[in-house]
C-alpha positions in Angstrom: -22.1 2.7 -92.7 -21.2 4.6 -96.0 -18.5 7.1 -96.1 -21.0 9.8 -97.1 -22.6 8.9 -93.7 -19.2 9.0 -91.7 -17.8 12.1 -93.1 -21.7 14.2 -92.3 -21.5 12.1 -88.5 -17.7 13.7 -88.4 -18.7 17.4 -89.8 -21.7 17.0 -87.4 -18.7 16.7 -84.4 -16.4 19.3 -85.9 -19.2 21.5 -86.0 -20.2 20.9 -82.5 -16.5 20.8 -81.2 -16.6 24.3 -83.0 -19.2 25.6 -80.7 -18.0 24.3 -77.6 -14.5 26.6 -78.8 -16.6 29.6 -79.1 -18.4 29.1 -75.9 -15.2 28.5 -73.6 -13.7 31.5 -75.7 -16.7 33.7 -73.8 -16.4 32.1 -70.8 -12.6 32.5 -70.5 -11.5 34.9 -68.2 -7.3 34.1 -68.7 -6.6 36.4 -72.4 -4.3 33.4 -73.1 -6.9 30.9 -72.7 -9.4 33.2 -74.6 -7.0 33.2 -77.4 -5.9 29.9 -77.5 -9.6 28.7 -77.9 -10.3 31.4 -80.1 -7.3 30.2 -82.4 -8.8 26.7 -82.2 -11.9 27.0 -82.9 -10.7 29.5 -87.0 -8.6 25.9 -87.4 -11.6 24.0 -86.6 -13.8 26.3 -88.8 -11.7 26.0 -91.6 -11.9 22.2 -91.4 -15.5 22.2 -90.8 -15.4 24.3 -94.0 -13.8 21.2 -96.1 -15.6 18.7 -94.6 -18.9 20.6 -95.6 -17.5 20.6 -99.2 -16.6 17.1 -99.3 -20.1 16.1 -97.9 -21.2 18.1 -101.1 -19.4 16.0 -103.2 -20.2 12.4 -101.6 -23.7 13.6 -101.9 -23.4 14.0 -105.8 -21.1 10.8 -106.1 -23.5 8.7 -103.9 -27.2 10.1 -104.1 -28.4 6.6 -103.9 -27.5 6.9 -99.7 -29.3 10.3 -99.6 
């Protein structure tokens, strides 16, 4: 497995760790709860966010493994 593939299998888990966040956020009836996923899940977003511009980059520095 290339990195290029490890890093878009790992952005593909953030991002779905992201949306599981969100949805307990909505589901949270506690305010504490709500806000501790909501915290979690900006944090995860903004690593999502790098991850998504390092898969950018891998693309353009392996396109052979695209």
């Amino acid at each position: 497995m290339t990195v290029g593939s490890q890093v878009k299998t790992c952005f593909a888990s953030v991002k779905s760790a992201e949306a599981s966040l969100q949805m307990l956020a909505e589901k949270s009836y506690d305010q504490k709860s709500y806000q501790a996923f909501k915290e979690t899940a900006v944090i995860i977003s903004e690593i999502k966010s790098d991850l998504q511009k390092q898969v950018i980059l891998l693309s353009k520095e392996e396109p052979q493994y695209n």
